[in-house]
C-alpha positions in Angstrom: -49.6 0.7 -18.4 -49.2 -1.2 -22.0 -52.2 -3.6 -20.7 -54.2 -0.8 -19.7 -54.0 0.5 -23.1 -54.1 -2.4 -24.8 -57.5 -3.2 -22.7 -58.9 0.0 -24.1 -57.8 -0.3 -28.0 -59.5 -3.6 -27.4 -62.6 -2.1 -25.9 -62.7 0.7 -28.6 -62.4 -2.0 -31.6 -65.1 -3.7 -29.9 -67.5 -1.5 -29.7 -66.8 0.2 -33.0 -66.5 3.9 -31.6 -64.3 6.5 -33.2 -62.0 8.0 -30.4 -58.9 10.1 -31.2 -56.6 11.6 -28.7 -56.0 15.4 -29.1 -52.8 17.4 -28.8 -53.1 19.9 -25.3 -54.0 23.4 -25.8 -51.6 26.3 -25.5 -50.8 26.9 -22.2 -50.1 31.0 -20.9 -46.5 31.3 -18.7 -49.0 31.8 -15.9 -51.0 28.6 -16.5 -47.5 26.6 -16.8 -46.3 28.5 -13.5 -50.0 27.6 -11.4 -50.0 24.3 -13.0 -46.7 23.2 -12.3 -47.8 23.7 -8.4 -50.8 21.2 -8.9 -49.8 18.0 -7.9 -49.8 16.1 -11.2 -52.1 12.4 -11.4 -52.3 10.2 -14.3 -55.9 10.0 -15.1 -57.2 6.7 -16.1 -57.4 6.2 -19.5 -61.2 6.2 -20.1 -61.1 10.0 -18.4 -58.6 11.5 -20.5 -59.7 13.9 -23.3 -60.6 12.3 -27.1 -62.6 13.3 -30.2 -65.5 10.8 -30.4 -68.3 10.2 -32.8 -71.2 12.7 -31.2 -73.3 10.9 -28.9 -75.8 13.4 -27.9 -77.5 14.6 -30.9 -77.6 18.4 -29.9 -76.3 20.7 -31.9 -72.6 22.0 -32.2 -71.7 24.4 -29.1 -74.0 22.3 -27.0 -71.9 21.1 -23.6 -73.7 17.8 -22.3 -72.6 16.3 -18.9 -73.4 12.8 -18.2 -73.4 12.4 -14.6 -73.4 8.7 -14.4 -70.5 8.0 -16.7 -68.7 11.4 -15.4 -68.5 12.4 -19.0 -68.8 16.1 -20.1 -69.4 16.2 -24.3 -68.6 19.7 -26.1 -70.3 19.1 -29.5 -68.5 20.2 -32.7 -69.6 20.2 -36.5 -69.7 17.1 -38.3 -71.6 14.9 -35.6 -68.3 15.3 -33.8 -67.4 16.0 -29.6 -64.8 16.2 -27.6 -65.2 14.1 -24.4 -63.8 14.6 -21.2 -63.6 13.2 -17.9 -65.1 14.7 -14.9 -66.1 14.4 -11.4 -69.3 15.2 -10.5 -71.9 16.2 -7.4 -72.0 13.0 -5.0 -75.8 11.9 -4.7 -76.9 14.6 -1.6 -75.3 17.5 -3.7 -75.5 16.3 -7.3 -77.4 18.8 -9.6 -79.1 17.7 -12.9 -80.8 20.9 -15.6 -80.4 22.7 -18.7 -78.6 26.0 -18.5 -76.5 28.6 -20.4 -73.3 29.8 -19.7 -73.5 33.2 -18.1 -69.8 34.1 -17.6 -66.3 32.4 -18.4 -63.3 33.4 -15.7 -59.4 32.7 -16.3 -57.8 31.6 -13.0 -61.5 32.4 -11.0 -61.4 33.6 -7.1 -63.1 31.1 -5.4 -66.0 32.5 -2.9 -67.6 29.7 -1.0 -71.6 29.8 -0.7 -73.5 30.0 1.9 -74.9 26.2 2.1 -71.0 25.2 2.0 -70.4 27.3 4.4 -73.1 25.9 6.8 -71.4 22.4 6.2 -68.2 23.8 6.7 -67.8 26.9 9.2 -63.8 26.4 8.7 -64.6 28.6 5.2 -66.2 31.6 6.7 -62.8 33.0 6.8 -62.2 32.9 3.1 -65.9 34.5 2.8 -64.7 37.3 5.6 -61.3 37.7 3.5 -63.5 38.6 0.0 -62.9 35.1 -1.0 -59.5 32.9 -2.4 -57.6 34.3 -5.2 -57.1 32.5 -8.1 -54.1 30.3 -8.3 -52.6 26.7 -7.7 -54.2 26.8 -4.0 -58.2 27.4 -5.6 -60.2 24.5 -6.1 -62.0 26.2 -8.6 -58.9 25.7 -10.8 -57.8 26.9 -14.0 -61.1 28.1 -15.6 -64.1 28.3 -15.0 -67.8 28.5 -16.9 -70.5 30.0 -14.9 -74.1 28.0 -14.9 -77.0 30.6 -15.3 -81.0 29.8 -15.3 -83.9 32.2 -16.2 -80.5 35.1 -16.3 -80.0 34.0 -13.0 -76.5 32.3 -11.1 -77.2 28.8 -10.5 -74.0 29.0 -8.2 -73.0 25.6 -9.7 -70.1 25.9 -12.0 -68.0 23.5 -14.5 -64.3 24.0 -13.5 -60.9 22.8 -12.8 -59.6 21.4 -9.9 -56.1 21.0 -7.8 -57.7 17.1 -6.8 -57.2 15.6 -10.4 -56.9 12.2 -8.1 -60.4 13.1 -7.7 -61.7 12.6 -11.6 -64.1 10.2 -12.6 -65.5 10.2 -9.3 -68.9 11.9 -7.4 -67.1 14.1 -5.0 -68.0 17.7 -5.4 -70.5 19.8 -3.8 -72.9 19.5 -7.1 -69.8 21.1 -9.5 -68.7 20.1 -12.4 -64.5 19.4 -12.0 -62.0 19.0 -15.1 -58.5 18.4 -15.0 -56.7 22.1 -15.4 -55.2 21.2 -19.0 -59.2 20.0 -20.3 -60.9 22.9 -18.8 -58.5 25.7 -20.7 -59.2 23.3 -23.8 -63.3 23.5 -23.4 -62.5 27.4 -22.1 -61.2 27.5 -25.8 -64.5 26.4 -27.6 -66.9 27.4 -25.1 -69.4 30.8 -25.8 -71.0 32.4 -23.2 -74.2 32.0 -23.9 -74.0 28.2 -24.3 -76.1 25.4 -23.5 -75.4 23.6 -20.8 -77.2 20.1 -20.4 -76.5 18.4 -17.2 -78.1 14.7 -16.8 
């Protein structure tokens, strides 16, 4: 663990870039009680959350997700972001686009879509039963920020997850995953309303 972060204070130096850790956001009795249920993974370091020197030039409020380096960027006054790690679509469901964030859920039920659904007929049930409550159990996770185009659902959401293993990695069906603890920090900042850039 102490080369690991050595390795990455070394990389930082190196490359001159301005990352600060940041204390976790408050936490509800109910998001300790679900959270405690998640099994817990230490996230490599590169995939944990930080302040960093804005790379994306958009203006402040502006979420950017880059896909490649499973990055999502919330940018903040003062040419400032908060960065966090994600996983992301893999390549047959991966979805790229701007959008705006048409609604914001604490603790979402999780109703699976029809194309998942034809993957995976297992679901139906959880379709039949008016979908999965929120809870440890969801995959949807802790929050979640609903992706709308032209005023309409996209059906692709940024969310939590109860796979943290999973960050970092292209693994979802064309979602945007966040650990539990980063997605009730972006929750925090987010507006609906807010542009959503996904490359």
């Amino acid at each position: 663990m102490k080369m690991r972060l050595f390795a990455l204070a070394l990389t930082l130096f190196a490359t001159g870039c301005n990352y600060r850790p940041t204390p976790d956001p408050m936490l509800s009795a109910y998001d300790k009680q679900q959270m405690a249920k998640v099994e817990k993974f230490d996230v490599d370091l590169d995939y944990q959350r930080y302040m960093v020197d804005d790379p994306t030039g958009q203006p402040p409020g502006t979420i950017v997700v880059d896909t490649k380096g499973k990055h999502l960027y919330y940018v903040m006054p003062g040419h400032k972001a908060m960065r966090y790690g994600v996983a992301t679509g893999s390549e047959a469901f991966g979805w790229k686009g701007v959008a705006s964030i048409g609604g914001m859920q604490e603790w979402p039920r999780w109703i699976p879509p029809a194309d998942m659904i034809e993957r995976w007929p297992h679901l139906k049930p959880v379709v039949d039963a008016g979908g999965l409550p929120g809870g440890a159990d969801n995959p949807l996770g802790a929050r979640a920020l609903y992706l709308f185009q032209g005023g309409k659902d996209t059906l692709y959401r940024i969310h939590g997850t109860n796979e943290e293993d999973k960050i970092g990695q292209s693994v979802s069906s064309g979602c945007i995953r966040m650990r539990n603890v980063d997605v009730i920090d972006l929750y925090a900042r987010a507006k609906v309303g807010g542009k959503v850039i996904v490359q």
